[in-house]
C-alpha positions as CSV (number, residue, x, y, z in Angstrom):
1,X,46.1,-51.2,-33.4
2,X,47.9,-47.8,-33.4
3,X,44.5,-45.9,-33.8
4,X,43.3,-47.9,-30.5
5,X,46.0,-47.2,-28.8
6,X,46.0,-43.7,-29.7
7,X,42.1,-43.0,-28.9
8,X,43.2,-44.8,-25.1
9,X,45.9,-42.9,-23.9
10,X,43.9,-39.3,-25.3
11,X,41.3,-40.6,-23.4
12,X,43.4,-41.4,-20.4
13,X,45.0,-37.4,-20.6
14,X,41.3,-36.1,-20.9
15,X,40.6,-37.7,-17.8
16,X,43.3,-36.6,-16.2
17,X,42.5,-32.9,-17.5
18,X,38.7,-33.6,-15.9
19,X,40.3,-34.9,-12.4
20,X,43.0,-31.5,-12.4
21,X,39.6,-29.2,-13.4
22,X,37.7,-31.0,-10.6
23,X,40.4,-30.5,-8.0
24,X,41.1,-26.4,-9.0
25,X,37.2,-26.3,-9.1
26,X,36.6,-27.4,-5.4
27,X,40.0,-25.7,-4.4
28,X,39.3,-22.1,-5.5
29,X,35.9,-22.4,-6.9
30,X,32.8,-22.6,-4.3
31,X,30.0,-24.6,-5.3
32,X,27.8,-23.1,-2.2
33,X,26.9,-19.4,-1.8
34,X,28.3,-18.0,1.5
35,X,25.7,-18.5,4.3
36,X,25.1,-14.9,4.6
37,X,25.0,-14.4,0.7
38,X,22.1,-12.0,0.5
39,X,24.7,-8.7,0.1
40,X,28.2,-9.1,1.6
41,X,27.7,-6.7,4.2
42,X,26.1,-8.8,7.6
43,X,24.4,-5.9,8.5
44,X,21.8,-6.7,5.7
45,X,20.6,-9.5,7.4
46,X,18.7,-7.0,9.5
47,X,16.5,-6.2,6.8
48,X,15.8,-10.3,6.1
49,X,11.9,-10.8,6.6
50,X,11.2,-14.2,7.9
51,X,7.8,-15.7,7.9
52,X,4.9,-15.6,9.4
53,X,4.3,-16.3,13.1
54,X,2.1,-19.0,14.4
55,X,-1.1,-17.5,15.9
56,X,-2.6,-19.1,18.5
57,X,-6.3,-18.0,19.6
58,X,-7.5,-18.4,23.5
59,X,-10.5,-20.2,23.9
60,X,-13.3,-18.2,25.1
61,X,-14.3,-18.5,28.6
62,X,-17.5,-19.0,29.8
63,X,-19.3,-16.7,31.8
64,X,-20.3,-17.0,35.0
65,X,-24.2,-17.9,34.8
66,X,-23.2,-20.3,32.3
67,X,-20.6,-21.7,34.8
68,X,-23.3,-22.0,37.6
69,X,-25.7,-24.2,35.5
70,X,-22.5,-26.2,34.2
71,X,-21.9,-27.6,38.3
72,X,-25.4,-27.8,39.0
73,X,-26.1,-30.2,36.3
74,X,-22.4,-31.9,37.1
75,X,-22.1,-31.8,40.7
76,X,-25.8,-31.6,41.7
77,X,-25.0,-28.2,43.9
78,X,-24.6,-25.0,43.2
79,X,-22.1,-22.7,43.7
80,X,-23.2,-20.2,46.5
81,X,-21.8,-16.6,47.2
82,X,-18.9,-16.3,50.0
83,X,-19.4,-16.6,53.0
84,X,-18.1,-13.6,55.2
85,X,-17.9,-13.0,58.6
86,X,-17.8,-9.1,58.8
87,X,-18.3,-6.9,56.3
88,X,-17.2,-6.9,52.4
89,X,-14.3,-4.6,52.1
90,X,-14.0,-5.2,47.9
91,X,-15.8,-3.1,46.2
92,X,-19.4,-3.0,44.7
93,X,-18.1,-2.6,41.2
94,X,-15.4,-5.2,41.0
95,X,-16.1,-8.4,39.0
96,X,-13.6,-11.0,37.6
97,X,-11.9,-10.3,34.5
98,X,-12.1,-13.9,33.2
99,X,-15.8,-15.2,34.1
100,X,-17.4,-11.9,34.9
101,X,-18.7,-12.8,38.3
102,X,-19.9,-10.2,40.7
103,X,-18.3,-9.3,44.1
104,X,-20.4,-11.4,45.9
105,X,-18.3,-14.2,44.6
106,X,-15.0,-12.5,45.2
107,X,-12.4,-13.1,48.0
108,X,-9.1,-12.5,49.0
109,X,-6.6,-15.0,48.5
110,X,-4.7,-14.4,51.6
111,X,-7.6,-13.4,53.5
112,X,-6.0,-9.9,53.7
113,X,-7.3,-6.7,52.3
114,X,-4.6,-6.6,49.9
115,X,-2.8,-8.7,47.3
116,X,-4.8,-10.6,45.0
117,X,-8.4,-11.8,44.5
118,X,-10.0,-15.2,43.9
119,X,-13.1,-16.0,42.1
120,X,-14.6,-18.9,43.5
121,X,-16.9,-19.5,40.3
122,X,-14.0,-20.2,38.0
123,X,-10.9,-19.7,40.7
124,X,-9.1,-17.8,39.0
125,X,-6.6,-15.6,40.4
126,X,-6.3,-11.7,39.8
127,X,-5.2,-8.5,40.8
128,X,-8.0,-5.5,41.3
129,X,-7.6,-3.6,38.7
130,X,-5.9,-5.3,36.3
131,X,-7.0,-7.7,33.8
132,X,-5.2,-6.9,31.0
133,X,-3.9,-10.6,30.6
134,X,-7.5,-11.8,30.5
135,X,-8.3,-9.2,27.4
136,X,-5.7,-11.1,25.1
137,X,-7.2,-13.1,22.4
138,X,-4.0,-14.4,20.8
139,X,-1.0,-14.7,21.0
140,X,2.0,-14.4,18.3
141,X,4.2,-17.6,18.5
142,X,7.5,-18.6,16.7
143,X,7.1,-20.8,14.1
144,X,10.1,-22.5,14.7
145,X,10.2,-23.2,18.3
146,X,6.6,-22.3,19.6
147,X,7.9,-20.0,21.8
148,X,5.7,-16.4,22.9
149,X,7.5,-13.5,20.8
150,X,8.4,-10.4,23.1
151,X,7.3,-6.9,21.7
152,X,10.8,-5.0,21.7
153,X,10.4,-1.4,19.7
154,X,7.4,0.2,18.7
155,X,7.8,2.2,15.2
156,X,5.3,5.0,13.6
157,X,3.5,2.3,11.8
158,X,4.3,-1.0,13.6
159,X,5.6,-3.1,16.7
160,X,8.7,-5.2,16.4
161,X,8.4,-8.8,17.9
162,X,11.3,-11.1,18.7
163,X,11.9,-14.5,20.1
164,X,13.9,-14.3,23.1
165,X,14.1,-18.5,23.3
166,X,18.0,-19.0,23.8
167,X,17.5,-22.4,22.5
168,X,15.0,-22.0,19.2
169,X,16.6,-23.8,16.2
170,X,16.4,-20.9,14.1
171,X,18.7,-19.1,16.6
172,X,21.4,-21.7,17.2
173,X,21.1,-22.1,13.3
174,X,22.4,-18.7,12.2
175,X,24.5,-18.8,15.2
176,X,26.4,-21.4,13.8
177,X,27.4,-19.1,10.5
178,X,28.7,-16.5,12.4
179,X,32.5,-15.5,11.7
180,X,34.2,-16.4,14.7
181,X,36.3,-13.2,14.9
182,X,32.7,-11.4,15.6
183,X,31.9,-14.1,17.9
184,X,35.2,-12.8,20.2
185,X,33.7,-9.2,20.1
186,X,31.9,-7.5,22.8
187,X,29.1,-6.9,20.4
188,X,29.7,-8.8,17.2
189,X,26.9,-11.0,16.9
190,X,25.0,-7.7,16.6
191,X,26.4,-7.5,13.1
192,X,23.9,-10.2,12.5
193,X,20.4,-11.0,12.3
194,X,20.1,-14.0,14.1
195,X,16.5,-13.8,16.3
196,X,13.3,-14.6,14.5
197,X,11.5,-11.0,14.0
198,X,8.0,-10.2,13.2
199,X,6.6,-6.9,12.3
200,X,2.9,-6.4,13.5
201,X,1.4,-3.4,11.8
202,X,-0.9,-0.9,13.8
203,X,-2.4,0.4,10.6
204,X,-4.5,-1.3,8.0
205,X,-3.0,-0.2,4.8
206,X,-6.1,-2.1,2.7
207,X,-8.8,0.6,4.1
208,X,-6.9,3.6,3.0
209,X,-7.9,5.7,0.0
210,X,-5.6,5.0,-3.0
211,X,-8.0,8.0,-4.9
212,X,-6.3,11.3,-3.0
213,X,-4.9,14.2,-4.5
214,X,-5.1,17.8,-4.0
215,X,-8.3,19.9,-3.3
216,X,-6.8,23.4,-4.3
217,X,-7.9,23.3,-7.9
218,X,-9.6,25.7,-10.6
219,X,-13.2,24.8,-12.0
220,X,-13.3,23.9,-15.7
221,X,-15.6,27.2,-16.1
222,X,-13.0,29.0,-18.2
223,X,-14.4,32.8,-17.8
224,X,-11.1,34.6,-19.5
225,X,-9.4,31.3,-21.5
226,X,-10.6,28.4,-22.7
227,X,-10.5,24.3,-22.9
228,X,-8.2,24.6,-26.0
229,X,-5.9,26.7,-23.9
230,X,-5.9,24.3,-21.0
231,X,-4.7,21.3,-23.1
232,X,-2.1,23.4,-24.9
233,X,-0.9,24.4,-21.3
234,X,-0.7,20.0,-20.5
235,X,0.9,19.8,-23.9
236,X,3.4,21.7,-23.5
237,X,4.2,21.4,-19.7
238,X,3.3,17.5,-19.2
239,X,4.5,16.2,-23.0
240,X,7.3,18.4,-23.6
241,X,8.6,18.8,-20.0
242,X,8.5,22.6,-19.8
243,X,8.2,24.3,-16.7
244,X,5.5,26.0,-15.4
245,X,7.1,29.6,-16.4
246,X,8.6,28.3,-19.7
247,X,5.0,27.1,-20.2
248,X,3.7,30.7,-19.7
249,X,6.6,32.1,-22.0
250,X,6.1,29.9,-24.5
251,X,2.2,30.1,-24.8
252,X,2.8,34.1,-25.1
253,X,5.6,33.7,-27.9
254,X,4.0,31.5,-30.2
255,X,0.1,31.5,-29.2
256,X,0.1,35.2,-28.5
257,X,-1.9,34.6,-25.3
258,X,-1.1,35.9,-21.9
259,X,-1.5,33.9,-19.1
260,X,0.6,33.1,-15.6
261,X,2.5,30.7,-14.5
262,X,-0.1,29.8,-11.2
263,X,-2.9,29.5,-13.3
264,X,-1.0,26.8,-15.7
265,X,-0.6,24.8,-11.8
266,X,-3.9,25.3,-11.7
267,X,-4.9,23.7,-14.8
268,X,-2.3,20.8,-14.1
269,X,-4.3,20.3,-10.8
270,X,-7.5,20.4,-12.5
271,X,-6.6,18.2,-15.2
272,X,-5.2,16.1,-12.5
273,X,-7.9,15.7,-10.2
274,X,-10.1,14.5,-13.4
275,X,-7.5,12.4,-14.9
276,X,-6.4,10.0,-12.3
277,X,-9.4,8.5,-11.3
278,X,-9.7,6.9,-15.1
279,X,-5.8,6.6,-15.2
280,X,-5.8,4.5,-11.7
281,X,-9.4,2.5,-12.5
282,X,-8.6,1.6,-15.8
283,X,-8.4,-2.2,-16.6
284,X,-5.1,-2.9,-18.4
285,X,-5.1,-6.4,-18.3
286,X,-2.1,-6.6,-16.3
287,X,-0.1,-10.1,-17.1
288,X,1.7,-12.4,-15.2
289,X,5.2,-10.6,-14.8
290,X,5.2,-7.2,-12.8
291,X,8.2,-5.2,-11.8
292,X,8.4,-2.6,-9.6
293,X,11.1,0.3,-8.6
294,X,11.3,3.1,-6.2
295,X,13.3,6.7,-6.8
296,X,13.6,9.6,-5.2
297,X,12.5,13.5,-5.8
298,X,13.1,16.3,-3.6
299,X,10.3,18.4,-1.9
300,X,11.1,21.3,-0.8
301,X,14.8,20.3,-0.2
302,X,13.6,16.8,1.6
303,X,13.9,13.6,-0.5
304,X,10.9,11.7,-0.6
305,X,9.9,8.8,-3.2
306,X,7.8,7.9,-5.9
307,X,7.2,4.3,-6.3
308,X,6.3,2.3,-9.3
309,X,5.2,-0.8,-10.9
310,X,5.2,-2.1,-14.3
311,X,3.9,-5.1,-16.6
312,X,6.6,-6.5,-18.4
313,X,4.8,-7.5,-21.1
314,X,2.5,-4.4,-21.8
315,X,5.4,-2.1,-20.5
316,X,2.2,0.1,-18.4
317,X,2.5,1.5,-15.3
318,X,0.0,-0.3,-13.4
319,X,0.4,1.2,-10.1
320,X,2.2,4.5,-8.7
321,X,2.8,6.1,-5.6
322,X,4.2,9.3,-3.7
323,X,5.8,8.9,-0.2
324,X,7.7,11.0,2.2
325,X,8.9,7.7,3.5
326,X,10.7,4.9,2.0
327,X,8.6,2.6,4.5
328,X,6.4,-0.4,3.5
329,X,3.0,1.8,3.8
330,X,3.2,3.1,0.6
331,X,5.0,-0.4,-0.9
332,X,1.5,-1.4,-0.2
333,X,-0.5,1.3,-1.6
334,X,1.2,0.8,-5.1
335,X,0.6,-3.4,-5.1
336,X,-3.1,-2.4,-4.1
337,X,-3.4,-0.2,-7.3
338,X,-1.7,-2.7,-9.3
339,X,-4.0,-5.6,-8.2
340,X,-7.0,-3.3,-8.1
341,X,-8.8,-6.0,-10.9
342,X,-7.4,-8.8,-9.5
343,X,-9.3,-11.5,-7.8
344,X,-6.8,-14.1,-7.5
345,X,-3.2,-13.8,-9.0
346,X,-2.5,-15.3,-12.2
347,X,-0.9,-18.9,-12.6
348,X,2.8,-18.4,-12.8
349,X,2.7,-14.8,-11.4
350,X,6.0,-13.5,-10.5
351,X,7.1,-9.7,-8.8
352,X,10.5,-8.8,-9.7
353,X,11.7,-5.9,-7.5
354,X,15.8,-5.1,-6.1
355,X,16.6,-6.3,-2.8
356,X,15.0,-3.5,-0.7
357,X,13.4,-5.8,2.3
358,X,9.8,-3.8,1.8
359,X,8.7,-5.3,-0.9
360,X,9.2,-9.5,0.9
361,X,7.5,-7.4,3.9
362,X,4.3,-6.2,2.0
363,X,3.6,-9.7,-0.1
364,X,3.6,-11.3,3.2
365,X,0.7,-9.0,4.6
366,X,-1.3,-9.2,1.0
367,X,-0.9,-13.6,2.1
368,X,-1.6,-12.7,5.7
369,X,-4.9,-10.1,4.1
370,X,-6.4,-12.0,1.2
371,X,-5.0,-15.7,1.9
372,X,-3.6,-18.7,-0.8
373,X,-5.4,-16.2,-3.1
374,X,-3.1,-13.5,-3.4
375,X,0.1,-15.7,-2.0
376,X,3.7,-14.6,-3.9
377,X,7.1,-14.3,-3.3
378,X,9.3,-11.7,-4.4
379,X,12.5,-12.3,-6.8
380,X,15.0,-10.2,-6.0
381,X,17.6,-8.8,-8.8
382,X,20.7,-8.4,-6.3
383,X,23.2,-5.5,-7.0
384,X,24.2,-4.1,-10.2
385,X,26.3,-7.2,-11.4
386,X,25.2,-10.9,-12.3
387,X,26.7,-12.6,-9.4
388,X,23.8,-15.0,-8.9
389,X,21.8,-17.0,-11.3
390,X,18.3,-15.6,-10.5
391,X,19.6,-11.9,-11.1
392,X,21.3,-13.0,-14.3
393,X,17.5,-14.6,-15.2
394,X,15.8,-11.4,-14.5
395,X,18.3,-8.3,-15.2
396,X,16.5,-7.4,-18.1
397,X,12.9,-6.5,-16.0
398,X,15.6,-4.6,-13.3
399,X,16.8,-2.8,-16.1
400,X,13.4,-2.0,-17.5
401,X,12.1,0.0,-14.6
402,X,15.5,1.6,-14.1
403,X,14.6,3.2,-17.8
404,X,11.1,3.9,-16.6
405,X,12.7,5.7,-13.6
406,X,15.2,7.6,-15.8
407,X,12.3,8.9,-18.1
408,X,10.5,10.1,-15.1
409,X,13.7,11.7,-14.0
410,X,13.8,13.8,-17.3
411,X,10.6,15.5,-17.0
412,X,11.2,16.0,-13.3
413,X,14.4,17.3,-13.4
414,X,13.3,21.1,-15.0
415,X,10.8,21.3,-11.8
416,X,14.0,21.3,-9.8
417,X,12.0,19.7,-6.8
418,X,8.7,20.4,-5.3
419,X,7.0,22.9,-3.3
420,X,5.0,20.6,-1.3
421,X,3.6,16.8,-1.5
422,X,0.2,17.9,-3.7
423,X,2.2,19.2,-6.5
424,X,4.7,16.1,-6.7
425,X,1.0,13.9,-6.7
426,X,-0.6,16.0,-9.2
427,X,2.5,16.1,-11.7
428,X,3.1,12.4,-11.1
429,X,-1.0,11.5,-11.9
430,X,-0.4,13.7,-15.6
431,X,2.6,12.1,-16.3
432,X,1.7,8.6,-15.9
433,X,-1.6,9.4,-17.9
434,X,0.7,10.8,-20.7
435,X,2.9,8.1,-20.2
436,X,0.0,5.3,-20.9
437,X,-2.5,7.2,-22.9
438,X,-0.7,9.2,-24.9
439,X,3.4,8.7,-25.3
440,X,4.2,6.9,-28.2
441,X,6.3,3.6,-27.5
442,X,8.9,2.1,-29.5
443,X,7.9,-1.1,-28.0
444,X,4.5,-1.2,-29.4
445,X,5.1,0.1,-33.2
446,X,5.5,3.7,-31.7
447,X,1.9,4.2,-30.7
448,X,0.8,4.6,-27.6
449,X,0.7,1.8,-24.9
450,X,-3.2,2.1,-24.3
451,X,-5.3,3.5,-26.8
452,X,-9.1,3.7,-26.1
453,X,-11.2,4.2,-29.5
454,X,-12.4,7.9,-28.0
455,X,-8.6,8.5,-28.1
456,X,-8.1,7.3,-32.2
457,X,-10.4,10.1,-33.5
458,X,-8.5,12.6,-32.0
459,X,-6.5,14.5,-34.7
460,X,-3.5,16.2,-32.5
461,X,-2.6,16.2,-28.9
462,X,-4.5,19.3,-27.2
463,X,-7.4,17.5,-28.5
464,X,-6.4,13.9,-26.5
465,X,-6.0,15.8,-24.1
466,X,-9.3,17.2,-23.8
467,X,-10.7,13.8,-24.5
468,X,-8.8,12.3,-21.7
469,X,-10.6,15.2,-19.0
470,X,-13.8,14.2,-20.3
471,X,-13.0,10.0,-20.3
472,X,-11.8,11.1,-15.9
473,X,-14.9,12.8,-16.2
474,X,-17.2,10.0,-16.6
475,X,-15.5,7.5,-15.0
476,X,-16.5,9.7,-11.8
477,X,-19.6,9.6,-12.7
478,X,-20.0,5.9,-12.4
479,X,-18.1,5.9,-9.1
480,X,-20.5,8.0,-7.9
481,X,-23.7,5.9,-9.3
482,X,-21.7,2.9,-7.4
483,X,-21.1,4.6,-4.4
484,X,-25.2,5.9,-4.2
485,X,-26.2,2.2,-5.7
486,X,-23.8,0.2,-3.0
């Protein structure tokens, strides 16, 4: 009886201990995220993409003919020209913006010479000269109240749409998690994002070329050096991270062989200009689990960006880009290299990027471009602290493309910056070809992270090298044989 009674009253302080943990836990413990938990700055909510607005096409309108057969058949009459009782004062070369009818169908509405027109085959009403409202052919809608967006800003590369509706849901939602002290300031709820935006893009970012680089490049007809000397130059400039003059120095001190530092550029762009195109068509097989990064490089004292994306599982860079913009044009261009094999994303596919709002923007317009097909959302490692479940999940892929970026940044940094946006492309296509091709990896037994069988014979680097020109080589060759064939 003792033992009972002494399990009952520990049980009894346990629960008590529960009820006192319960009550500290909703006290000073929130079991919700804040509404505005995306960063604790409001002003990010300016960057928040929302989805996609509900389209809605006009029906096409018949054209006049058609229109006079429709009431003949009908009405049993036809539709005659107006009537006038002096002369036609509308011009000859007027017709109606929405049927097409001629002037001989035409009036004025108020029977003066000015104001508007009516077409008495479809009566509409019109101004002359303007028909701009008949040349819509759809119109962007808010999803969450139906109501027409307004076009507010126009950008470089896009037009900003908003819904103006006082009373959309969406509105009086986020209206409702605003702090009240912002609410008593002249402009406080401008802190917030609280209008449904849309960003229509004027450019089609999925017809550009993702194949440029620079034109300014020596022939492989080596008329003083030769192909060994070329891939010593990548050797020692791409794999060890010299500069280009260190290159030079070093090629005289231990090769004995004299050479400049422009024409070790020109090799690079050379070398370049023959390497990417295998580098960027090269199937990798890329998984299910891509990350992606973006870091900055100066050029010529002005920061612009190189952008990346990796597979997780086969650690390759599977897409690349150069930007003078941090916008979501070259976002794009990256994703488009990285899905370049791609038909239709893989079953569990997931994009693990930061919380810049460029990358939600661009997988919306790959859903709104290719359909269910290419449809993904983006999971966003917030900050550099675990303060939410999803970033504690998925720090490790953050932290691997922050180490991708900080091995860039080692063989960037003796450059110190570019002279113009070709050289940061050309020494950004030869180091991700090293990187992939030829860099051995700790993470796969310290060989390299693709390894074609061309590429196993070769007994030292100048030689991969020299391998790898030839492999670009014929890979144009069969872009050309498409190109003529398609």
């Amino acid at each position: 009886m003792d033992i009972i009674q002494y399990l009952i009253q520990l049980i009894q302080q346990l629960y008590q201990q529960n009820c006192w943990l319960l009550k500290f836990i909703c006290r000073y413990i929130p079991l919700k995220q804040k509404e505005f938990d995306d960063s604790r700055s409001p002003k990010y909510q300016k960057f928040k993409i929302d989805e996609l607005p509900r389209i809605v096409y006009h029906r096409q309108e018949w054209d006049w003919k058609d229109l006079l057969k429709y009431y003949k058949e009908r009405y049993g009459k036809e539709v005659r020209p107006v009537f006038r009782r002096g002369e036609c004062d509308i011009p000859q070369d007027c017709r109606c913006p929405a049927c097409d009818a001629p002037y001989q169908y035409l009036s004025w509405n108020d029977g003066k010479k000015k104001g508007q027109l009516r077409c008495k085959v479809c009566q509409r009403l019109f101004s002359p000269g303007d028909g701009s409202r008949f040349s819509k052919t759809f119109t962007l809608k808010c999803p969450h109240c139906m109501h027409a967006l307004a076009a507010k800003k126009s950008r470089k590369h896009f037009v900003i749409h908003k819904c103006v509706n006082p009373k959309c849901p969406y509105y009086l939602s986020n209206l409702k998690k605003v702090d009240g002290k912002d609410l008593g300031e002249g402009y406080g709820k401008n802190k917030y994002k609280l209008h449904y935006i849309y960003r229509e893009f004027t450019v089609d970012f999925f017809k550009m070329d993702l194949g440029s680089l620079p034109r300014n490049a020596s022939s492989l007809k080596f008329s003083r050096h030769s192909a060994h000397v070329m891939s010593l130059c990548l050797t020692l400039h791409v794999n060890l991270g010299l500069s280009l003059r260190k290159t030079a120095q070093a090629m005289d001190d231990l090769y004995n062989v004299k050479i400049s530092h422009q024409q070790v550029a020109n090799y690079c762009k050379t070398a370049a200009m023959c390497v990417k195109p295998f580098v960027d068509n090269y199937d990798y097989g890329a998984g299910s689990t891509l990350t992606a990064d973006e870091t900055y490089i100066k050029i010529r004292g002005v920061k612009a960006y190189v952008w990346f994306i990796m597979d997780a599982a086969k650690r390759s860079i599977v897409g690349y880009r150069v930007s003078d913009n941090r916008g979501v044009g070259p976002c794009i261009m990256a994703m488009r290299m990285a899905f370049r094999h791609l038909k239709e994303l893989p079953k569990g596919f997931r994009f693990i990027a930061d919380g810049y709002s460029a990358y939600p923007l661009a997988a919306q317009q790959f859903f709104r471009q290719f359909g269910d097909k290419f449809r993904f959302s983006i999971t966003q490692v917030l900050g550099l602290t675990n303060d939410d479940a999803v970033s504690k999940e998925f720090r490790p892929f953050k932290q691997m493309i922050e180490r991708l970026n900080r091995t860039y940044k080692a063989s960037y940094r003796p450059t110190n910056g570019f002279d113009g946006i070709e050289g940061a492309n050309y020494n950004l296509a030869l180091w991700v070809a090293y990187y992939n091709f030829l860099r051995p990896h700790q993470h796969s037994g310290f060989r390299p992270l693709n390894e074609p069988d061309i590429l196993k014979g070769a007994g030292n680097m100048p030689a991969k090298w020299q391998l790898l020109i030839f492999l670009g080589q014929q890979t144009i060759l069969n872009l050309q044989k498409q190109g003529s064939a398609s």
